[in-house]
C-alpha positions in Angstrom: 88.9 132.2 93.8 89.0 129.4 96.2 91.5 126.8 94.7 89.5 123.4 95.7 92.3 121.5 93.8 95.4 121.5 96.3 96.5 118.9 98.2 94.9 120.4 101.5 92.5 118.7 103.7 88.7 120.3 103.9 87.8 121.7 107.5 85.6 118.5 108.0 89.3 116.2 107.8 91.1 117.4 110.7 89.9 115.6 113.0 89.3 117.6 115.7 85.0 116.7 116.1 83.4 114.7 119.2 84.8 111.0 119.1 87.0 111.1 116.2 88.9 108.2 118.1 86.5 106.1 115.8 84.6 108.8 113.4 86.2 110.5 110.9 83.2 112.8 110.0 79.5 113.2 109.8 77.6 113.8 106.4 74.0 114.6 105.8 73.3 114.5 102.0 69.9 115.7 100.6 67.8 114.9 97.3 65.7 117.3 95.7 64.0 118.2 92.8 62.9 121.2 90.3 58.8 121.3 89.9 57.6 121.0 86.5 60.7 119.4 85.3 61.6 116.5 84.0 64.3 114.8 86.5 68.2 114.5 85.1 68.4 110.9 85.1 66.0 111.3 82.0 66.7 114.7 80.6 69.9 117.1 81.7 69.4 121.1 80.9 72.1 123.6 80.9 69.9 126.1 82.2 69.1 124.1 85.5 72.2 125.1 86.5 71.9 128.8 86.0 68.8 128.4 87.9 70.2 126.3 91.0 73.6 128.7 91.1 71.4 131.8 91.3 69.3 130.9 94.4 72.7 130.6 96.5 75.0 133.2 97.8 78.0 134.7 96.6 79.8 132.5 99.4 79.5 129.4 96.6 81.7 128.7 93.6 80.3 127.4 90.6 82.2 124.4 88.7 81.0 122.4 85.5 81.8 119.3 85.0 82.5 120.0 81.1 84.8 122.6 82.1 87.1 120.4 84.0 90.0 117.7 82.8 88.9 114.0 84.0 92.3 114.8 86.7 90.1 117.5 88.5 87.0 115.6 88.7 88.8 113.0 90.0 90.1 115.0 93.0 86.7 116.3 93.6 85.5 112.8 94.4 88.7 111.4 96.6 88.0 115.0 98.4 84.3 114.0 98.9 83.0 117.1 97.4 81.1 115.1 94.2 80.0 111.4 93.5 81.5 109.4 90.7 78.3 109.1 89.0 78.7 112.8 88.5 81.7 112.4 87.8 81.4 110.1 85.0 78.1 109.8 83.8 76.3 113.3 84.2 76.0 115.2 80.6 75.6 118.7 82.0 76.5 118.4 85.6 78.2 120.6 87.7 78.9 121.9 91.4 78.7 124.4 93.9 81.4 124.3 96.6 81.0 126.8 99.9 84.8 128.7 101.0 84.7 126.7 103.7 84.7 123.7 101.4 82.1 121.9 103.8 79.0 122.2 101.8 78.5 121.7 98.5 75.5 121.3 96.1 75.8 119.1 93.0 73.7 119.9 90.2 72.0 117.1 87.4 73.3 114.1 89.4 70.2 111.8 89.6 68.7 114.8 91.5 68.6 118.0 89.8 70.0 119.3 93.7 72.0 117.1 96.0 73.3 119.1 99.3 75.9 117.8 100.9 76.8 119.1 104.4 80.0 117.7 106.0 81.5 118.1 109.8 84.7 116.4 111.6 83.6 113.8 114.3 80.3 112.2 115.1 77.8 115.4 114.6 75.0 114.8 112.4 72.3 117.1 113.7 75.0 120.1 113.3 75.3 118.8 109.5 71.8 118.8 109.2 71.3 121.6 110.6 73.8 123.2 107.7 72.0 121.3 105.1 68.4 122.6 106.0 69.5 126.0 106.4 70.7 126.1 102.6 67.7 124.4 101.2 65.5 126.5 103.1 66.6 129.1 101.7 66.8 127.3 98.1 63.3 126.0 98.5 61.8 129.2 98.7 63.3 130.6 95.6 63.4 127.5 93.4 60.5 125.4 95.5 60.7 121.8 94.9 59.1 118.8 93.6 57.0 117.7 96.3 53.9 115.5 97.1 51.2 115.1 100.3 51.2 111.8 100.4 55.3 110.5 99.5 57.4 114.1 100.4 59.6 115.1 98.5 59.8 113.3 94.9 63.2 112.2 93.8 64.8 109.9 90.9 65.4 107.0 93.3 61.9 105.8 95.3 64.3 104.6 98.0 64.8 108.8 98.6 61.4 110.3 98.2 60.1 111.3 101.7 62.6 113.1 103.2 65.7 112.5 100.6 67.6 112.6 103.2 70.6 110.4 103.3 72.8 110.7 106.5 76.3 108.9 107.2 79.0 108.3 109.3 82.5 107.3 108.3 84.3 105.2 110.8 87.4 103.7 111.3 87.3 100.2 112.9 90.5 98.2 112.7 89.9 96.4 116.0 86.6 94.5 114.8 88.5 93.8 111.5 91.1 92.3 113.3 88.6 90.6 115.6 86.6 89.3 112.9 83.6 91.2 114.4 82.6 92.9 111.3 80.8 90.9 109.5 78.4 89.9 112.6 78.4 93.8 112.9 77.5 95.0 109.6 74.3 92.1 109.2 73.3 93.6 112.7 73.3 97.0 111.2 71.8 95.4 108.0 68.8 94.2 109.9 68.2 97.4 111.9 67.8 98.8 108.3 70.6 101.0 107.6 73.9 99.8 105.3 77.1 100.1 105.4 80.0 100.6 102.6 83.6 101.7 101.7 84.8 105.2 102.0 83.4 106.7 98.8 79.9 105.5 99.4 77.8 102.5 97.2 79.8 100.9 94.9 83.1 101.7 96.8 85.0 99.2 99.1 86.7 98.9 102.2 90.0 101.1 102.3 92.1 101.5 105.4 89.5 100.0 107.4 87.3 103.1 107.0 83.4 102.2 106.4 80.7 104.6 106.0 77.2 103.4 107.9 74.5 105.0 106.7 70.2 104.9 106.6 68.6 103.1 104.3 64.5 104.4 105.3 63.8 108.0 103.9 60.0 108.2 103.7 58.2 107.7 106.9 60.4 109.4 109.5 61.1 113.2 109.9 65.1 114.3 109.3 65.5 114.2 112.7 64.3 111.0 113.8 66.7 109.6 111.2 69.4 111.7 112.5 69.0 110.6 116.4 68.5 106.7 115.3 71.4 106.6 112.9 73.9 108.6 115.5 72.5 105.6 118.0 73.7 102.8 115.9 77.0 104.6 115.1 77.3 105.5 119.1 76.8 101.6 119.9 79.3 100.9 117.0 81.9 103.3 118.8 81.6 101.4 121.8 81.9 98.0 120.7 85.2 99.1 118.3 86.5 100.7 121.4 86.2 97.6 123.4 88.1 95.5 120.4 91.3 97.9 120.4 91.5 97.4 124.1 91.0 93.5 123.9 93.8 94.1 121.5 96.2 96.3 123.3 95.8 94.1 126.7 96.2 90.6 125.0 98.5 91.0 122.5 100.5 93.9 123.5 103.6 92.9 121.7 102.5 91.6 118.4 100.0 94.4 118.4 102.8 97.1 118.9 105.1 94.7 116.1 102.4 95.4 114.2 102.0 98.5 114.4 105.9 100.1 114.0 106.5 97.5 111.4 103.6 99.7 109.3 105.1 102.7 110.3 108.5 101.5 109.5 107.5 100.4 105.6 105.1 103.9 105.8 108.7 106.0 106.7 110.8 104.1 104.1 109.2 101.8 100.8 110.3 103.4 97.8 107.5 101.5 96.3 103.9 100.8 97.8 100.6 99.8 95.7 97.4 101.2 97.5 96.1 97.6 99.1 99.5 97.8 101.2 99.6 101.2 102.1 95.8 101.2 102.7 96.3 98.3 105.4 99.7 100.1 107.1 97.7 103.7 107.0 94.9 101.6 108.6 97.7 100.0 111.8 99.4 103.4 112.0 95.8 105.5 112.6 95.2 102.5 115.6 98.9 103.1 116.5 98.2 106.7 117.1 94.9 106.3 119.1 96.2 103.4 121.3 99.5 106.0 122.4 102.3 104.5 120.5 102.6 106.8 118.0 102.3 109.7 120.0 104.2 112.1 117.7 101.9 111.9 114.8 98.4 113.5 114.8 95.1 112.5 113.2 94.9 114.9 111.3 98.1 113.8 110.0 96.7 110.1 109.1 93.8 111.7 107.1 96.2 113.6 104.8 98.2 110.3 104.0 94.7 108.3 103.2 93.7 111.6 100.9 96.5 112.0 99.2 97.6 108.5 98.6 94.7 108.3 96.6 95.6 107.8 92.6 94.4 111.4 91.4 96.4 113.1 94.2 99.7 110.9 93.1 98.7 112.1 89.3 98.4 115.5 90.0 101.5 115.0 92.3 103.6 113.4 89.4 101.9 116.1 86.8 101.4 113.4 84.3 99.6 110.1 84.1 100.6 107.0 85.7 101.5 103.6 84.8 101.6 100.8 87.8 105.0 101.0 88.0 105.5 105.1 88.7 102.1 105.0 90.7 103.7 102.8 93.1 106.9 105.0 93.2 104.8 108.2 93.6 102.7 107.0 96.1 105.9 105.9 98.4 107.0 109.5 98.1 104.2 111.2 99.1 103.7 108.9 102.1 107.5 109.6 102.9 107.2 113.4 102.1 103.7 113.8 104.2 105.4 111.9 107.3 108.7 113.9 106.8 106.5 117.1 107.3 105.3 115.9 110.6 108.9 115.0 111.6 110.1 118.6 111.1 
């Protein structure tokens, strides 16, 4: 049994994909539905999970979100695996996560079957790719809810068509500290795709880490929102590119300042709350890619923005946390994590 718990980054987190200078990884996330059924948003079944479960292979493992403590489906969000409306509001949800840990099915979110396929870098048609395979295969022992005229049916009318739902999560500290962003994200806006914070809608900004995503699901084929999302993100890529250099060749010295005084409070706070580590994670990540932190990997950078997160620092600590201790705790790991990459 695959342990999807420990404090270990999933295959899609190393950071070893095509321009992972700026992209973290690619997602592709599709919405379907059981025919004949009434969707879960109105009525949840136990037994659409026996059903969904069955039409995969044996590579999947099957969790329920009534099995688990509110600690483990906690780190199955901050490990991108399920959404917090699963999380929290689904009455007989559950999920199906792949060994590989980069796909995985949830079951009664608003959809009765939401496939998520992840990859490291800027690679959405390979994540597609993944995703279509498994609900090919799904479709044609399940079949889904489907219509001529809209597609595929699903709870939300801003899914049906495809139900696709592709993103991209970026890192772009150089048009933060610009103040490029803004003009950025209404450009995107207006091109009619969104962007938002790490965990998707509802989630903010942390350590400078967006995730820009389509908005338009019924009227274009999966691939044709694949190539013009991975357009927008390439132009993105290019334009945050351009900002860290402005910022390496103008202001070298405050930039580099900047950049070993986060690594400094990183290396040695015995307490940190997660707006100020978020912000030094966020200057130590540019550090690396800019060459001034050139003992300290990527991959490296991801685990400290995982594992800072409060659910890693509770299962860390092995109890819950008050403000106080989740300070202390989250210093530790950070010094712990960066000690590891020292030795």
């Amino acid at each position: 049994m695959t342990n999807f718990f420990e404090p270990r980054l999933n295959t899609w987190l190393e950071a070893r994909g095509e321009e992972s200078d700026v992209v973290l990884s690619s997602r592709v996330r599709i919405a379907r539905n059981l025919p004949n059924k009434v969707f879960p948003v109105y009525l949840q079944k136990e037994q659409t999970i026996d059903s969904v479960f069955g039409s995969l292979d044996e590579s999947f493992q099957l969790l329920k979100m009534n099995d688990m403590q509110m600690l483990e489906k906690a780190l199955l969000v901050e490990k991108h695996f399920i959404s917090p409306y699963l999380m929290s509001k689904s009455e007989h949800g559950a999920v199906a996560i792949n060994e590989k840990q980069n796909l995985s099915i949830m079951i009664n979110e608003e959809d009765h079957i939401r496939i998520q396929s992840m990859v490291s870098g800027l690679n959405l048609e390979e994540a597609l790719e993944k995703a279509l395979q498994i609900e090919n295969e799904m479709e044609a022992k399940l079949g889904f809810a489907y219509d001529e005229q809209f597609g595929y049916l699903t709870s939300c009318v801003t899914n049906v068509g495809t139900g696709l739902r592709a993103s991209a999560m970026v890192h772009l500290p150089g048009l933060v500290t610009t103040k490029q962003i803004k003009k950025m994200i209404e450009a995107i806006r207006h091109l009619g795709f969104v962007v938002r914070g790490m965990y998707g809608e509802g989630s903010l900004p942390s350590s400078n880490i967006f995730q820009i995503s389509n908005q338009v699901t019924l009227g274009k084929t999966e691939l044709e929102i694949i190539e013009d999302l991975t357009e927008i993100v390439m132009q993105v890529i290019m334009q945050e590119r351009v900002a860290r250099t402005m910022l390496k060749q103008k202001y070298h010295i405050a930039l580099e300042d900047r950049i070993f005084r986060a690594y400094g409070l990183l290396e040695n706070c015995r307490m940190i709350t997660e707006a100020e580590s978020s912000d030094a994670i966020s200057d130590l990540r540019l550090g690396v890619e800019l060459g001034y932190l050139e003992h300290i990997t990527r991959e490296k950078v991801n685990e400290l923005v995982i594992f800072s997160q409060p659910a890693f620092l509770r299962q860390a600590a092995g109890h819950d946390l008050n403000d106080f201790e989740e300070k202390v705790i989250r210093a530790r790991v950070i010094r712990d994590l960066l000690e590891k990459n020292e030795s």
